[in-house]
Backbone as a chain_set.jsonl record, in Angstrom:
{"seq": "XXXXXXXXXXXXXXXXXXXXXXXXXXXXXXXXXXXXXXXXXXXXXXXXXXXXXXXXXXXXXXXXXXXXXXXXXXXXXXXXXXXXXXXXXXXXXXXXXXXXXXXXXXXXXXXXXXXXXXXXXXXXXXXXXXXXXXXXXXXXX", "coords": {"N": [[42.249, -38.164, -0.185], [41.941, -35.739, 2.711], [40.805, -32.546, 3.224], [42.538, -31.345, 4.899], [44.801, -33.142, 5.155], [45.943, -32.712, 2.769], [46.815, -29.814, 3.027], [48.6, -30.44, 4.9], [50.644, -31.802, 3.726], [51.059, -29.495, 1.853], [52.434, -27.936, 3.769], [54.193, -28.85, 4.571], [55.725, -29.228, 2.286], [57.06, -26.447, 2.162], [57.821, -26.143, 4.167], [60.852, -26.332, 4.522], [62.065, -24.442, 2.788], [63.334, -21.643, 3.757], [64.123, -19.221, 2.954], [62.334, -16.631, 1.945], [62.466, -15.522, -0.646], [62.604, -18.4, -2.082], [60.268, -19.524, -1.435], [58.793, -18.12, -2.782], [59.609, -18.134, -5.21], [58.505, -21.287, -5.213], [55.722, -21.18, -4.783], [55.114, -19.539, -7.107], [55.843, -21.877, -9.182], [53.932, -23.616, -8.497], [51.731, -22.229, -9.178], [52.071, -22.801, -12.124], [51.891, -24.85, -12.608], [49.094, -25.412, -12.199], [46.333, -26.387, -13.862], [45.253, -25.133, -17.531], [43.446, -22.779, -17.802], [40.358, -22.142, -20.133], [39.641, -19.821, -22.216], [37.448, -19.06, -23.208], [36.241, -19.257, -20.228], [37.06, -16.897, -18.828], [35.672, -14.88, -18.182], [33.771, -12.034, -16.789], [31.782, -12.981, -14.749], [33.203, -14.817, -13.506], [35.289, -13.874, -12.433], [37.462, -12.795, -9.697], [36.323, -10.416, -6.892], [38.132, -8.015, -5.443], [40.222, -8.526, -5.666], [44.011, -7.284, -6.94], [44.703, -7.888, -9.153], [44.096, -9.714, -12.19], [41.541, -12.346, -11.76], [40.686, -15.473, -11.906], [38.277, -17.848, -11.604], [36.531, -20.534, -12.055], [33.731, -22.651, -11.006], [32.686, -26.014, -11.046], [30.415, -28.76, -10.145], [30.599, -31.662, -9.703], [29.604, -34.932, -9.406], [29.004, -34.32, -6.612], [30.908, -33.158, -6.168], [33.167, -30.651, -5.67], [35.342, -28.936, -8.087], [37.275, -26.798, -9.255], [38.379, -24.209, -11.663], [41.378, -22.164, -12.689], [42.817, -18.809, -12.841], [44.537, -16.918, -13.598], [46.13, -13.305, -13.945], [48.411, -12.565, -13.185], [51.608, -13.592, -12.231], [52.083, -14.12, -9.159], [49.906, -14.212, -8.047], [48.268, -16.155, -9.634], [49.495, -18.347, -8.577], [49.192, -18.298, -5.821], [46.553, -18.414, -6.173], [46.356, -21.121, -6.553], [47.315, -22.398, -4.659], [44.915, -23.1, -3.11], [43.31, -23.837, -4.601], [44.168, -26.822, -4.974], [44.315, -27.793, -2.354], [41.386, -27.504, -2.162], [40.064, -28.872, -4.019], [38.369, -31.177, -5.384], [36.392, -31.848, -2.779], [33.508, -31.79, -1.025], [30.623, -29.607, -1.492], [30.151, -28.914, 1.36], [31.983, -29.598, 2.966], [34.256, -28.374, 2.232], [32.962, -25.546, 2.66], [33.336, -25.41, 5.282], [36.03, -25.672, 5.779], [39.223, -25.142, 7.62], [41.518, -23.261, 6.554], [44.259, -23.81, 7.565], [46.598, -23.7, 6.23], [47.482, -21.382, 5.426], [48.234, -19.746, 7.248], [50.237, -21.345, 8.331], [52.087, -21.495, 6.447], [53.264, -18.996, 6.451], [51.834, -16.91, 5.09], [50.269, -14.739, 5.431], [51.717, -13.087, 6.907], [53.973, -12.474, 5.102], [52.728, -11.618, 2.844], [51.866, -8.826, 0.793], [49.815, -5.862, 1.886], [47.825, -6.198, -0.526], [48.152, -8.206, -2.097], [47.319, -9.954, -0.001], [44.833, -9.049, 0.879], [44.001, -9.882, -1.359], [44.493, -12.818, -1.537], [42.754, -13.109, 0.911], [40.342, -12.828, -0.543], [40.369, -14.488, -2.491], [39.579, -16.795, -1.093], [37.211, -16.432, 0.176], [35.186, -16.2, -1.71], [35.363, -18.929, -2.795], [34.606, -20.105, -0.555], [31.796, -18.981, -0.764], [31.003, -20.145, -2.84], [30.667, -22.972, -2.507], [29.096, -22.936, -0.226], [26.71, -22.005, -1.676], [26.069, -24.296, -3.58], [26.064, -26.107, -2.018], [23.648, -25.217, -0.591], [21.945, -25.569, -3.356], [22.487, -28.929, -3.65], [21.01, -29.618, -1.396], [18.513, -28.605, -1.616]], "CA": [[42.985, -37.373, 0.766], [41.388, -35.065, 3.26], [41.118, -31.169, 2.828], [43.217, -31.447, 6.121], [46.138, -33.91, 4.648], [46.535, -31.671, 1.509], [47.33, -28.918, 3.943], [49.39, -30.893, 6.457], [51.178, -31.913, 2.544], [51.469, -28.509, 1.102], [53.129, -27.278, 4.763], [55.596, -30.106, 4.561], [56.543, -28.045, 1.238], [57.161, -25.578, 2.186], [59.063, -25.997, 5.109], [62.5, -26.727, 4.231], [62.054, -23.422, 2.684], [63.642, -20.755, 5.265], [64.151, -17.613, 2.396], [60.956, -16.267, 1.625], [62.663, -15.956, -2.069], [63.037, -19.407, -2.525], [58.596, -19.41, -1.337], [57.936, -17.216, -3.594], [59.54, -19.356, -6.57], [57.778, -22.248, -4.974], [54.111, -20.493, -4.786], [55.312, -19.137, -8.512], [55.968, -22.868, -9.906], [53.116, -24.68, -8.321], [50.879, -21.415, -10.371], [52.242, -23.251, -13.272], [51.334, -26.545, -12.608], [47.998, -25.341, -12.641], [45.985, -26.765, -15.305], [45.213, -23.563, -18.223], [41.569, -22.375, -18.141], [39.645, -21.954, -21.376], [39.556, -18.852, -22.307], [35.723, -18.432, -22.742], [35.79, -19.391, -18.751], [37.826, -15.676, -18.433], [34.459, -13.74, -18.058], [33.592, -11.026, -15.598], [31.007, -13.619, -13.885], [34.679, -15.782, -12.514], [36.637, -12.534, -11.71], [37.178, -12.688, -7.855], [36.271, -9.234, -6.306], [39.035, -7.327, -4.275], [42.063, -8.614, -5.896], [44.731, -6.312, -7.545], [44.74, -8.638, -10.369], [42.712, -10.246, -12.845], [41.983, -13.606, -11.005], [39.399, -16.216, -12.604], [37.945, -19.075, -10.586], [35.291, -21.075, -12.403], [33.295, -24.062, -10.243], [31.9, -27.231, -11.233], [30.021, -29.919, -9.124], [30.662, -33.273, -10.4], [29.553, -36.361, -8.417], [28.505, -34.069, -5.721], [32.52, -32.881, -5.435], [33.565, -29.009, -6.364], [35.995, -28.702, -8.555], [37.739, -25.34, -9.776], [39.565, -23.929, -12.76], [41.58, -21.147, -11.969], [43.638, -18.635, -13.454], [45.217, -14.851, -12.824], [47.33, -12.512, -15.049], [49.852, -12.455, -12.115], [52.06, -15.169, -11.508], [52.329, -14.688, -8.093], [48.451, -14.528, -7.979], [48.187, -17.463, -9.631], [50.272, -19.223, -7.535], [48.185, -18.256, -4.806], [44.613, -19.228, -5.973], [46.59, -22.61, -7.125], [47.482, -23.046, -3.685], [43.585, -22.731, -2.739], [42.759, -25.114, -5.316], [44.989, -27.851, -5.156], [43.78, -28.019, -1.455], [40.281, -28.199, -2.078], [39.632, -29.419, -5.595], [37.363, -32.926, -5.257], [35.783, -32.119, -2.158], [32.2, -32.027, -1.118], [30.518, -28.422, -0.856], [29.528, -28.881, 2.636], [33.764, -29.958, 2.979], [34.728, -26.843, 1.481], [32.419, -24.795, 3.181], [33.821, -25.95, 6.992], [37.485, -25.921, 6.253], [39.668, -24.3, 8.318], [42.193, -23.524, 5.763], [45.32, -23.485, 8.242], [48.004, -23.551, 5.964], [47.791, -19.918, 4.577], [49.319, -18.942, 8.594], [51.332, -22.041, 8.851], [53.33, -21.503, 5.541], [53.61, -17.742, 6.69], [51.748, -16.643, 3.758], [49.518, -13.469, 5.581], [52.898, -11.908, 7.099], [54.817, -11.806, 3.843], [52.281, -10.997, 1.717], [52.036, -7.137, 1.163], [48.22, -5.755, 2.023], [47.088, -5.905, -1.262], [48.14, -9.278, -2.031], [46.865, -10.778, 1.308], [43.387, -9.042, 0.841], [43.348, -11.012, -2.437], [44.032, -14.126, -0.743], [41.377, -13.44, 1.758], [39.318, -12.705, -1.483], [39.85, -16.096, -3.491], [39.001, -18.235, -0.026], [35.464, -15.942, 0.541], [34.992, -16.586, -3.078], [35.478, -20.52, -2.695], [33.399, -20.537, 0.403], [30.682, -18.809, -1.203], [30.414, -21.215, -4.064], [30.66, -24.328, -1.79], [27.771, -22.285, -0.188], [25.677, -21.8, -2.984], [25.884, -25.493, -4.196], [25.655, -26.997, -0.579], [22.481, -25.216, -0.631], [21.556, -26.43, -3.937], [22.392, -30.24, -3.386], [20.243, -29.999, -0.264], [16.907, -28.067, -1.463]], "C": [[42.074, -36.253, 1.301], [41.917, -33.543, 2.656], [42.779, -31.055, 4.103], [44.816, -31.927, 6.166], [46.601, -33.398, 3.407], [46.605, -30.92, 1.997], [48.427, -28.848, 4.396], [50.713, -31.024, 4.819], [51.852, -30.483, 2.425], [52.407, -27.657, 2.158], [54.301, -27.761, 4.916], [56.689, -29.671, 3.556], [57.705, -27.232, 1.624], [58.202, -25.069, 3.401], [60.179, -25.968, 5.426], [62.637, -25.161, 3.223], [62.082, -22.232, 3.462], [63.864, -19.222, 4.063], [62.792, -17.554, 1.658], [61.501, -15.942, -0.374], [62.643, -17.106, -2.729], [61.284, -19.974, -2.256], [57.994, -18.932, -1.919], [57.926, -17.896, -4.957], [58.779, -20.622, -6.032], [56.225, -22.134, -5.211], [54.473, -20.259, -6.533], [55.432, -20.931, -9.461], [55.083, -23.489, -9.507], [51.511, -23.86, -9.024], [51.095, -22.353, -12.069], [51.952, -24.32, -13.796], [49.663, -26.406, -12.941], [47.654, -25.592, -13.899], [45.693, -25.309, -16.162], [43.539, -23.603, -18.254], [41.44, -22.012, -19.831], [39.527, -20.57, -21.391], [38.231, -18.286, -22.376], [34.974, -18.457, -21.206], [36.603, -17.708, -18.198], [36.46, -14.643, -18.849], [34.767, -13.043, -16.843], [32.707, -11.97, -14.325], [32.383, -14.276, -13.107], [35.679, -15.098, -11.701], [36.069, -12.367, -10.565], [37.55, -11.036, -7.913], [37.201, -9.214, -5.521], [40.5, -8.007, -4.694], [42.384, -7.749, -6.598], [44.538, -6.544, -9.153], [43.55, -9.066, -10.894], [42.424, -11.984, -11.875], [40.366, -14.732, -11.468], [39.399, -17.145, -11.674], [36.634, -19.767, -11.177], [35.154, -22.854, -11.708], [32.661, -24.792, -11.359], [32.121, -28.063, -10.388], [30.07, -31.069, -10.334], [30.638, -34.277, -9.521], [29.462, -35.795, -6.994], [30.057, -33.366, -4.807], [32.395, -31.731, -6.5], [34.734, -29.349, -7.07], [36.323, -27.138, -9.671], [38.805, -25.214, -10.964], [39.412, -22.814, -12.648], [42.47, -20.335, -12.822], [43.911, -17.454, -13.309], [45.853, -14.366, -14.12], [48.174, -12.014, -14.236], [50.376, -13.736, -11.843], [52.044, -14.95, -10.158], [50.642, -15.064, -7.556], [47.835, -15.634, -8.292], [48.569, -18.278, -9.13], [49.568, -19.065, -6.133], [46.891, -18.841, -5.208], [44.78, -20.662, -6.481], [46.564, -23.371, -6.102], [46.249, -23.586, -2.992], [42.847, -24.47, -3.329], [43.062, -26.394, -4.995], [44.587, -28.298, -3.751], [42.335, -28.625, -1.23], [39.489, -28.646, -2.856], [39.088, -30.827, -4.991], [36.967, -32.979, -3.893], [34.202, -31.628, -1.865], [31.976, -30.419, -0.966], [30.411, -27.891, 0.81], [31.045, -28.675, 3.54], [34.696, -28.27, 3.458], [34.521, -25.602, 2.288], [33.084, -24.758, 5.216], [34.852, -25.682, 6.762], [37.807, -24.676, 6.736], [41.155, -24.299, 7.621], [44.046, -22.737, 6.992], [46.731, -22.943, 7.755], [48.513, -22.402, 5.498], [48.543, -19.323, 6.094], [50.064, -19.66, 8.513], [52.514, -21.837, 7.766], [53.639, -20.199, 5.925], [53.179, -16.71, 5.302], [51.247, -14.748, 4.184], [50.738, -12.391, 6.27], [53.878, -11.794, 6.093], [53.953, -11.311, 2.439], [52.065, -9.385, 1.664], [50.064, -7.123, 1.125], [47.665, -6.194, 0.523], [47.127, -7.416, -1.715], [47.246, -10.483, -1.203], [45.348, -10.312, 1.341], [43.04, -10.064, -0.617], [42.995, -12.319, -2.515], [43.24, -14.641, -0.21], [40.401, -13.553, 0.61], [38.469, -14.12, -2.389], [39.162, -16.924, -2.259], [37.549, -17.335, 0.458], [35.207, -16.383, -1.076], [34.518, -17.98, -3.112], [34.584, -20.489, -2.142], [32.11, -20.263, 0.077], [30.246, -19.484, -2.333], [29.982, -22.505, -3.549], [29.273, -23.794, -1.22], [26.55, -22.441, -0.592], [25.26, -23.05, -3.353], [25.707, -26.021, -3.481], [24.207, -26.65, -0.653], [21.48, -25.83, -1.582], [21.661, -28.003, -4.018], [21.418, -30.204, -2.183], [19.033, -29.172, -0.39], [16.212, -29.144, -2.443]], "O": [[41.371, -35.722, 0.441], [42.906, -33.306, 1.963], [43.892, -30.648, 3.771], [45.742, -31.447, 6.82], [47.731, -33.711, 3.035], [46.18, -30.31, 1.016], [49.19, -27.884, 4.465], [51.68, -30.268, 4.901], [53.001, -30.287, 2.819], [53.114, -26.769, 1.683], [55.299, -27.176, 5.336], [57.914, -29.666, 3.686], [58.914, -27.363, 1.431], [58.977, -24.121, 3.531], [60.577, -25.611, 6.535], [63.836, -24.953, 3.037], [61.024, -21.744, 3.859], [63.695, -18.129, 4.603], [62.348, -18.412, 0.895], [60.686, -16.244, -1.246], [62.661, -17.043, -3.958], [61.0, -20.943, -2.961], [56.766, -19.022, -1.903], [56.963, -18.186, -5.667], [58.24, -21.049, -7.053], [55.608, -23.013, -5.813], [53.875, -21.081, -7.227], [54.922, -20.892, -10.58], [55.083, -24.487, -10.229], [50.487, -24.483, -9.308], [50.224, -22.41, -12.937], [51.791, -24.706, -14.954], [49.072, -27.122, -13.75], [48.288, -25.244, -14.895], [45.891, -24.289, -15.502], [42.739, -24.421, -18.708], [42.376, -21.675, -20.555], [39.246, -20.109, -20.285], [37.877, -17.271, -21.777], [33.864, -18.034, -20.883], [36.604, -17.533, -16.979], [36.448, -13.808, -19.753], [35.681, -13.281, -16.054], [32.913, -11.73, -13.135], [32.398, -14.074, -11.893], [36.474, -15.414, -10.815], [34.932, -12.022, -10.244], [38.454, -10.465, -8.523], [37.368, -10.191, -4.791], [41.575, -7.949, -4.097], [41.467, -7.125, -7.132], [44.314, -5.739, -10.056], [42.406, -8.959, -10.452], [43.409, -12.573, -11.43], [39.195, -14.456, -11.205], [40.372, -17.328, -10.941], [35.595, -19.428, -10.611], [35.918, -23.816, -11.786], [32.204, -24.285, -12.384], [33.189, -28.353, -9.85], [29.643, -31.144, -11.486], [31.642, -34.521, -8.852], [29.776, -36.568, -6.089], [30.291, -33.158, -3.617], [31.863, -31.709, -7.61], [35.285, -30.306, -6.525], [35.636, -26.68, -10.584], [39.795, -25.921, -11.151], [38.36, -22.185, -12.536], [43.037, -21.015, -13.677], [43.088, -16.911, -12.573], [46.016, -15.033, -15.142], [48.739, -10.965, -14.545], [49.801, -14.714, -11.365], [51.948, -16.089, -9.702], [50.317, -16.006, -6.834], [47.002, -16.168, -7.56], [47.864, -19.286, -9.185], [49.539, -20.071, -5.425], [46.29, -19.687, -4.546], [43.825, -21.373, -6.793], [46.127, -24.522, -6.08], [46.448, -24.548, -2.251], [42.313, -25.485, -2.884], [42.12, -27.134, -4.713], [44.436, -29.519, -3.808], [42.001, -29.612, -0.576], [38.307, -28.857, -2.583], [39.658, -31.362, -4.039], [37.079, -34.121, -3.446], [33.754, -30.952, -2.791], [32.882, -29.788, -0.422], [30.565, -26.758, 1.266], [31.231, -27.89, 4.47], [35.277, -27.605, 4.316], [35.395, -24.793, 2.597], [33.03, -23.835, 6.028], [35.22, -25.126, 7.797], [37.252, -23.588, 6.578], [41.968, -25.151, 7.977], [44.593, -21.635, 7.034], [47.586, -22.241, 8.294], [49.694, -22.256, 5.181], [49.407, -18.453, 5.979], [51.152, -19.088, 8.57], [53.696, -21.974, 8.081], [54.834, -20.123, 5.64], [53.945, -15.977, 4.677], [51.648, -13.765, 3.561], [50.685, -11.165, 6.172], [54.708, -10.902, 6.267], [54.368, -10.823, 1.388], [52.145, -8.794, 2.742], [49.286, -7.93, 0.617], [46.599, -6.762, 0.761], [46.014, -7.942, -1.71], [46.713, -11.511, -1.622], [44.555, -11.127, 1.811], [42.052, -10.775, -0.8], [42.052, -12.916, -3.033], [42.811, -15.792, -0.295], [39.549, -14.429, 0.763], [37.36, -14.543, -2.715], [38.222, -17.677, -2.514], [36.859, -17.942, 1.278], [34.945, -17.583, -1.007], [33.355, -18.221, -3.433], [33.527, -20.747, -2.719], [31.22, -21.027, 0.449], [29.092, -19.351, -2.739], [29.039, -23.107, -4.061], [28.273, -24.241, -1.781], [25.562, -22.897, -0.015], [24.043, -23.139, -3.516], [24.95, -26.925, -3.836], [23.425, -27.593, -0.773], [20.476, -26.43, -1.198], [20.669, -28.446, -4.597], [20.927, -31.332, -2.147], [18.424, -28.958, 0.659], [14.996, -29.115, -2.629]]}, "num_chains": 1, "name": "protein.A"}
């Protein structure tokens, strides 16, 4: 499945959802689904800069595909960098690095989130991009 069709997916969610309470338990239960990080992956090197929260994000390339394990000490935070994941988990760095991650406007995520929240958001997807980054460059030197 494309980064693009796990988007077009997770918007389809979300749509039959008209009270932003009933989005918030949705973003809050799909945090849960998240798989549990290891606890020796809860270093300071994984902690995304500029969130409120604690917010872990550890990469691995496997078969030339990113994959992330993720994890917060906020549920709603986690439920946000799940949403991140679950989008672009098994794709290429180069993938990763290009997307145009639409669905954070189309679910209405940057006008209900409060500033501090929504800079964290922006935080985990510069985060992502700069790992896809980093490893695009390394697969290609």
């Amino acid at each position: 499945m494309t980064i693009n069709e796990k988007q077009d997916e997770l918007v389809d969610e979300f749509e039959f959802l008209t009270d932003w309470v009933d989005k918030y338990e949705q973003i809050i239960q799909i945090g849960k689904e998240l798989p549990l990080i290891d606890e020796s992956a809860k270093e300071d090197k994984y902690l995304i800069k500029g969130c409120q929260s604690r917010v872990w994000l550890q990469p691995e390339l496997k078969d030339g595909k990113l994959f992330f394990l993720a994890d917060s000490d906020a549920i709603i935070s986690k439920g946000l960098v799940s949403l991140i994941v679950r989008v672009l988990n098994g794709h290429s760095p180069k993938e990763i690095q290009d997307a145009d991650l639409y669905f954070i406007d189309k679910i209405g995520l940057k006008e209900h989130l409060s500033p501090t929240r929504s800079n964290g958001l922006l935080s985990m997807v510069k985060q992502i991009k700069l790992y896809a980054i980093a490893y695009n460059t390394t697969l290609n030197s």
